[in-house]
C-alpha positions in Angstrom: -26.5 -27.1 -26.5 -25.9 -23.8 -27.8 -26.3 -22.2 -24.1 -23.4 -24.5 -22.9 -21.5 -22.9 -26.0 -22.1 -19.3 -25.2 -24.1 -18.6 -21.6 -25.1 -15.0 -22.3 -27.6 -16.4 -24.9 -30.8 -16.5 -24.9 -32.9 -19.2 -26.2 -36.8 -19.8 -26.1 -39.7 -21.5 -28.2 -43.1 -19.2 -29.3 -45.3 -22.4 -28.6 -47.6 -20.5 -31.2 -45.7 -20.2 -34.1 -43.1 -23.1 -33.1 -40.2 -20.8 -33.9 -37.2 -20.5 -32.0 -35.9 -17.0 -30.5 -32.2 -17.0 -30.4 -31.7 -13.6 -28.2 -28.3 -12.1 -28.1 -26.1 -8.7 -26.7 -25.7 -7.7 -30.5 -26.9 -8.5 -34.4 -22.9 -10.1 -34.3 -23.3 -12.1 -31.3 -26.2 -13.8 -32.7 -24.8 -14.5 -36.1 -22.1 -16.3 -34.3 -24.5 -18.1 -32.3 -26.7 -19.1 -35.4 -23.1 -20.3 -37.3 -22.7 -22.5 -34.0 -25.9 -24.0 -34.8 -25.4 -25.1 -37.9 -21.9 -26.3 -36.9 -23.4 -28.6 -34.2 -26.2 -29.5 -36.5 -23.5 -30.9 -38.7 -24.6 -29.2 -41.8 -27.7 -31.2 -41.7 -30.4 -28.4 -41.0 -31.6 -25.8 -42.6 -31.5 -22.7 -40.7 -33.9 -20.0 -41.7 -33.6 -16.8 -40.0 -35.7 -13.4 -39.6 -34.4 -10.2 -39.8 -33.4 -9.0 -36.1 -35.7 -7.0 -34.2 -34.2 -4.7 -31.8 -36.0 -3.5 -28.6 -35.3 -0.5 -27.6 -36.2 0.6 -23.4 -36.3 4.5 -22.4 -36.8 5.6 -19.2 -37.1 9.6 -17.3 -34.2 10.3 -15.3 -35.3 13.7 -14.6 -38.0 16.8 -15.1 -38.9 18.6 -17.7 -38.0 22.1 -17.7 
C-alpha cells in the first residue's frame, strides 16, 4: 500500500528478525512515509522505528598522485 502512495520507496521484510525496512531518498522522505503508515493503519498500530542508518558508497575516479 504504501508503494502505491509513494513509488520511490522502498519496502522489504528481514525474514530473520521479521522487521520491516522502509528505505527512502532521505531521513524526511521516510518520516513521511512512516506518518502514511500509521494514517492507513488507522491509528490502530503501533509503529516502532530504529534510528536510520545511512549507507554511504565511494568510488576512485582517478590516480593518485
Amino acid at each position: 500500500m504504501l508503494k502505491k502512495y509513494d513509488p520511490l520507496v522502498e519496502v522489504s521484510s528481514d525474514e530473520n528478525t521479521g522487521e520491516y525496512i522502509v528505505a527512502g531518498g532521505g531521513e524526511l522522505h521516510v518520516q513521511i512515509c512512516l506518518e502514511k503508515l500509521r494514517e492507513f493503519a488507522g491509528g490502530n498500530a503501533e509503529i516502532v522505528s530504529s534510528p536510520p542508518r545511512v549507507q554511504f558508497r565511494e568510488s576512485v575516479n582517478a590516480v593518485s598522485t
